[in-house]
MDTraj code that builds the backbone (N, CA, C; nanometers):
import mdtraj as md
import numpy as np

residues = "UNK UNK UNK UNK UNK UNK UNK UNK UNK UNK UNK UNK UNK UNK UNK UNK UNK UNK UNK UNK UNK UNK UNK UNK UNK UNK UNK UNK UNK UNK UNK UNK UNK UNK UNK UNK UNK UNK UNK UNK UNK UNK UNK UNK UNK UNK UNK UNK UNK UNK UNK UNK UNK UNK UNK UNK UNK UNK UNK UNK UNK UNK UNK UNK UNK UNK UNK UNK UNK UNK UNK UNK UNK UNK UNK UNK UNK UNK UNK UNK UNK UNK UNK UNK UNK UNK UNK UNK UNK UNK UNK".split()
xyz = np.array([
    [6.1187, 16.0883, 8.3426],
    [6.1525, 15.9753, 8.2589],
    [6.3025, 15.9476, 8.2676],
    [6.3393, 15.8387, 8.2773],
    [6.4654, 15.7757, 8.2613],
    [6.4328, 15.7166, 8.1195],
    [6.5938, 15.7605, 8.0330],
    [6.6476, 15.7085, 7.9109],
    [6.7364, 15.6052, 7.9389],
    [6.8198, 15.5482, 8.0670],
    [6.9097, 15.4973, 8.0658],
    [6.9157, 15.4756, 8.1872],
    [6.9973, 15.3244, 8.1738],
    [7.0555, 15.2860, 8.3367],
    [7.2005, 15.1920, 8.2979],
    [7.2673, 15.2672, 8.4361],
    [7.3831, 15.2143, 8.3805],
    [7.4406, 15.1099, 8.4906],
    [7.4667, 14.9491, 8.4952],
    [7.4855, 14.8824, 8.5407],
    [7.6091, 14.7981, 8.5460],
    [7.6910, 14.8198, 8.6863],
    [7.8200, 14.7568, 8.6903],
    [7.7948, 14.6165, 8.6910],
    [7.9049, 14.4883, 8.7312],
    [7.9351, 14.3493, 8.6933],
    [7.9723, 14.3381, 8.8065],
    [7.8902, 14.3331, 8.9364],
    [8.0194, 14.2690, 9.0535],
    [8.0868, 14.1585, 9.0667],
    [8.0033, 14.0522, 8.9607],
    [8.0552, 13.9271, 8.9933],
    [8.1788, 13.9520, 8.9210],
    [8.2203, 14.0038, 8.8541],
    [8.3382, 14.0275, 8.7359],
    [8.4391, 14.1032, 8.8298],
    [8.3784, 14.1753, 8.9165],
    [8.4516, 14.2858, 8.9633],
    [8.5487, 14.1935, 9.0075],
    [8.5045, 14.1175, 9.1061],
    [8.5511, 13.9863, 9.2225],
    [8.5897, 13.9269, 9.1792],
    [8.5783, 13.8169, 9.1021],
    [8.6499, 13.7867, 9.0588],
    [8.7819, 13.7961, 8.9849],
    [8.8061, 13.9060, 8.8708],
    [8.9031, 13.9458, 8.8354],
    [8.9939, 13.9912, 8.9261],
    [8.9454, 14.1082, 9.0728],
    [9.0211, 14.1391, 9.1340],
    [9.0980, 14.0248, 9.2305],
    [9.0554, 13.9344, 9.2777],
    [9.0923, 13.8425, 9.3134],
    [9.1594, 13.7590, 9.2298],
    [9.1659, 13.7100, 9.1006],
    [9.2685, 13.6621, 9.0032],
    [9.4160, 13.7429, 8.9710],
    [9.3776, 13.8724, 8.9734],
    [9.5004, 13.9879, 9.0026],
    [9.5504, 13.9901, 9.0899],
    [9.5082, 13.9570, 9.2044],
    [9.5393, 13.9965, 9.3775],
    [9.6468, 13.8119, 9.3598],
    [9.5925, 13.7412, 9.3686],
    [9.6817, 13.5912, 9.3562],
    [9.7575, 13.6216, 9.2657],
    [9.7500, 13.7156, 9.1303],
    [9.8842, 13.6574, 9.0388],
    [9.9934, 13.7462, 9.1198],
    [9.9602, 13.8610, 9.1422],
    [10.0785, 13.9698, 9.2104],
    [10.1257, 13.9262, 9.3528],
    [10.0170, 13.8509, 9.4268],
    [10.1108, 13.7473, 9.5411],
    [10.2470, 13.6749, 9.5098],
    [10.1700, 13.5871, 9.4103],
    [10.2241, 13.4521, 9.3580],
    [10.3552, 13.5148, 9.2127],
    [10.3280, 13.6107, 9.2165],
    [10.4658, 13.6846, 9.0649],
    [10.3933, 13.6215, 8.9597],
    [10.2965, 13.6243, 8.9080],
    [10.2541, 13.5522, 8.8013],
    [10.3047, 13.6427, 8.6965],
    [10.3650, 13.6354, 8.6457],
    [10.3980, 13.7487, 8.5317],
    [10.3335, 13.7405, 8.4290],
    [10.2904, 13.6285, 8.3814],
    [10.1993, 13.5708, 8.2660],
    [10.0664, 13.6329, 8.2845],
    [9.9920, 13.6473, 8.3727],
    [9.8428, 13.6415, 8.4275],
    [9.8509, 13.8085, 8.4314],
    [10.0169, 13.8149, 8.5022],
    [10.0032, 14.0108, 8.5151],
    [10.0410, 14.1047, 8.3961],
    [10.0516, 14.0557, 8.2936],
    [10.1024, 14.1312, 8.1540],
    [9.9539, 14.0649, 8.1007],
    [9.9153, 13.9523, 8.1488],
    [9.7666, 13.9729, 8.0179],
    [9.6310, 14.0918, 8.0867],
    [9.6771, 14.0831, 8.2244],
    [9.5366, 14.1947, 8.2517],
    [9.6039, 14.3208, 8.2686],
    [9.7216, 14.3320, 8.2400],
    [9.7707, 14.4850, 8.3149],
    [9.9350, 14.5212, 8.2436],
    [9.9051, 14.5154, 8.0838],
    [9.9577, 14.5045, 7.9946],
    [10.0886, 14.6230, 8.0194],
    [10.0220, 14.6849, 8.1076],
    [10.1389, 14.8210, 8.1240],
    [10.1698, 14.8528, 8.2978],
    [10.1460, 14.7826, 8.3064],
    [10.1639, 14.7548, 8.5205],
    [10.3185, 14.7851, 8.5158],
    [10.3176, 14.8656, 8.6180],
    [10.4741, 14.8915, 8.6762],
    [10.5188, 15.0652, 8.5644],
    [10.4254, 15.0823, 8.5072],
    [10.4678, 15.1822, 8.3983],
    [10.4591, 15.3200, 8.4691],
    [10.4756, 15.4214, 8.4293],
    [10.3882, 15.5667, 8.4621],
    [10.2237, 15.6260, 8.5106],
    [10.1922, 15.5777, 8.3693],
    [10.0033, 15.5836, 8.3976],
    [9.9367, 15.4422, 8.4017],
    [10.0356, 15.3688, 8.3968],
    [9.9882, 15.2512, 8.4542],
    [9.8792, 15.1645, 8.3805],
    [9.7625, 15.1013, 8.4374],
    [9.6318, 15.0218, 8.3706],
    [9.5572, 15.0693, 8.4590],
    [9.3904, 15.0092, 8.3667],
    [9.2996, 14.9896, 8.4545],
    [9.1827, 14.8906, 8.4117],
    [9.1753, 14.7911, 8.4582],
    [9.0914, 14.6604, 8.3904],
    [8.9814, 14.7214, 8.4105],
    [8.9309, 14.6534, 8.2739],
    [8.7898, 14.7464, 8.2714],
    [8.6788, 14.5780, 8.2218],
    [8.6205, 14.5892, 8.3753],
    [8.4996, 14.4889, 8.3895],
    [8.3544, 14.4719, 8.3035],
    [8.3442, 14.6065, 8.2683],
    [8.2358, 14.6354, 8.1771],
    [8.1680, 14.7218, 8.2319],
    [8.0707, 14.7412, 8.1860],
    [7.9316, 14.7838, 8.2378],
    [7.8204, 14.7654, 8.1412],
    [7.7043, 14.7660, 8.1864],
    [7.6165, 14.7605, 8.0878],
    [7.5008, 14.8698, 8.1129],
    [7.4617, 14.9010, 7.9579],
    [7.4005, 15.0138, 7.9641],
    [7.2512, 15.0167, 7.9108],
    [7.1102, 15.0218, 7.9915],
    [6.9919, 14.9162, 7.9818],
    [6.9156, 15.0570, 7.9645],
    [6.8420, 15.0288, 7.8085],
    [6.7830, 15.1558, 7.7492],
    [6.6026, 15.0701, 7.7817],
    [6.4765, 15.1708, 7.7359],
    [6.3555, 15.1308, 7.7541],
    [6.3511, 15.0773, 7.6243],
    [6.2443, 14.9483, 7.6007],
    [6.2358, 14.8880, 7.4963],
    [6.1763, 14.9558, 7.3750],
    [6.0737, 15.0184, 7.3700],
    [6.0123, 15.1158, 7.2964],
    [6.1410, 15.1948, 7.2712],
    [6.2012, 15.2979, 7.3358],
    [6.2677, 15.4311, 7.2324],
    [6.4099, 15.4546, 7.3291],
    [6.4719, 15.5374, 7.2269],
    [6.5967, 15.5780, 7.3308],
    [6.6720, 15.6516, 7.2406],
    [6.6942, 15.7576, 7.3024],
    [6.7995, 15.8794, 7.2265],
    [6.9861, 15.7859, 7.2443],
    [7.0114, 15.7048, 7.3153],
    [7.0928, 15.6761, 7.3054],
    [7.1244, 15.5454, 7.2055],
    [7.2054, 15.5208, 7.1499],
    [7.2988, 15.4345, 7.0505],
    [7.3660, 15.3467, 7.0990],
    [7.4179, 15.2349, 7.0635],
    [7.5214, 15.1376, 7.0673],
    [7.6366, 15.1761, 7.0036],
    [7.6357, 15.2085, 6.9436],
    [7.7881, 15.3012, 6.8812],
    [7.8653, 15.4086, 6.9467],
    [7.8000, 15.4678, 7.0251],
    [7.8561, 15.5565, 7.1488],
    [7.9280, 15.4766, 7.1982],
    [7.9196, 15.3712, 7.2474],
    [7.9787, 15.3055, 7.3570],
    [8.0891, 15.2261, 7.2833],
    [8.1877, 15.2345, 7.4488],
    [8.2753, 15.1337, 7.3923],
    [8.2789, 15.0182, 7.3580],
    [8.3576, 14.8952, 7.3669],
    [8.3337, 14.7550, 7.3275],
    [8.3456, 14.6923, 7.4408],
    [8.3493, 14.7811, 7.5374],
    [8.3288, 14.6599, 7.7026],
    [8.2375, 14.6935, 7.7369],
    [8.1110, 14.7356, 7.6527],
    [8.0170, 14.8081, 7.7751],
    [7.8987, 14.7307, 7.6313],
    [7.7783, 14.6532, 7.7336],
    [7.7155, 14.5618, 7.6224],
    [7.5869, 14.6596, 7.6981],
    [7.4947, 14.6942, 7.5538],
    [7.4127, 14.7851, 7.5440],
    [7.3005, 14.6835, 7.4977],
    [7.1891, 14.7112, 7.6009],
    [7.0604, 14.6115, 7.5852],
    [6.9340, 14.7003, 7.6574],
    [6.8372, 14.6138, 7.5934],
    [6.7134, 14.6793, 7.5740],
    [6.6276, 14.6323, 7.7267],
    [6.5384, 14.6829, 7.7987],
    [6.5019, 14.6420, 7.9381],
    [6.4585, 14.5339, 7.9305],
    [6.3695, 14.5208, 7.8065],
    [6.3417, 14.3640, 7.8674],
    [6.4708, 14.2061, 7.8168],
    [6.5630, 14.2723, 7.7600],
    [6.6681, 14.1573, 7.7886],
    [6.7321, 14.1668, 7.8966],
    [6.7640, 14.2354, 7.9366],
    [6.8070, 14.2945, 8.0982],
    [6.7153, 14.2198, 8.1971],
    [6.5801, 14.2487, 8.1822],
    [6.5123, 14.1291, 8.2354],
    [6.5651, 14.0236, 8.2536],
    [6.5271, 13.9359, 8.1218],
    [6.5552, 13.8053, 8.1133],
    [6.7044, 13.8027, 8.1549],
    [6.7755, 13.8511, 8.1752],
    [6.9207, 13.8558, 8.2134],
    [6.9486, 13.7816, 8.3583],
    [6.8425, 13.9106, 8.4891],
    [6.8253, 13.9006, 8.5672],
    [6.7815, 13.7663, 8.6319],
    [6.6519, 13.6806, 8.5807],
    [6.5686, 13.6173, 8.5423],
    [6.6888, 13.4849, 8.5204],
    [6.7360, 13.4980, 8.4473],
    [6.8151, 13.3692, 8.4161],
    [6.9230, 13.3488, 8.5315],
    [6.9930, 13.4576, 8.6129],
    [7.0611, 13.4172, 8.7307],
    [6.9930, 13.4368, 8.8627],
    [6.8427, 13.4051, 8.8380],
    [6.7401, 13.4215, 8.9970],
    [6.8366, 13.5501, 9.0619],
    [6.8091, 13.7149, 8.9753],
    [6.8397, 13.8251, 9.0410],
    [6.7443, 13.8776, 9.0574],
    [6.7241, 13.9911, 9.1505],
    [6.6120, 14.1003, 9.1799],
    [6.6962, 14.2317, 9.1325],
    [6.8137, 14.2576, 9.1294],
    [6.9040, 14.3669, 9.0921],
    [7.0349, 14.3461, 9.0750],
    [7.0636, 14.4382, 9.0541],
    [7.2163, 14.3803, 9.0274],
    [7.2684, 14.4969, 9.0780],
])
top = md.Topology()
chain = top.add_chain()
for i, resn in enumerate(residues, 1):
    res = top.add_residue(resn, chain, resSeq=i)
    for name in ("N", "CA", "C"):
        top.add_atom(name, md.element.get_by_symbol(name[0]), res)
traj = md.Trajectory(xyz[None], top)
């Protein structure tokens, strides 16, 4: 049995990285202090795209409160309809 699946955002990935990649071409300083609030520092950043974390509809030892606030926690069959609404087979 699987309790859990945990699913990255590529379209997010790509995009963002590519909005980062043009502002640090281009010196955007504006664009590079709103995603990378501490860029140029010691430990630096790390944009965080999300993930989502897709429990069985019936039961699940896991919580929404565990998780952080970038990570959107849903039940399989909204994950479905998720899929379903952008003509996906997976993500």
């Amino acid at each position: 049995m699987i309790d859990a699946m945990v699913v990255q955002n590529p379209y997010e990935m790509g995009y963002q990285g590519i909005k980062l990649m043009k502002a640090l071409v281009k010196d955007d300083k504006d664009t590079i202090k709103k995603m990378l609030p501490n860029h140029g520092q010691k430990e630096g950043d790390i944009y965080d795209t999300g993930l989502r974390v897709v429990v069985p509809d019936d039961s699940s030892l896991l919580k929404a409160e565990i998780f952080d606030k970038n990570t959107e926690f849903m039940k399989l069959s909204k994950f479905k309809e998720w899929l379903d609404k952008y003509k996906l087979t997976g993500s």
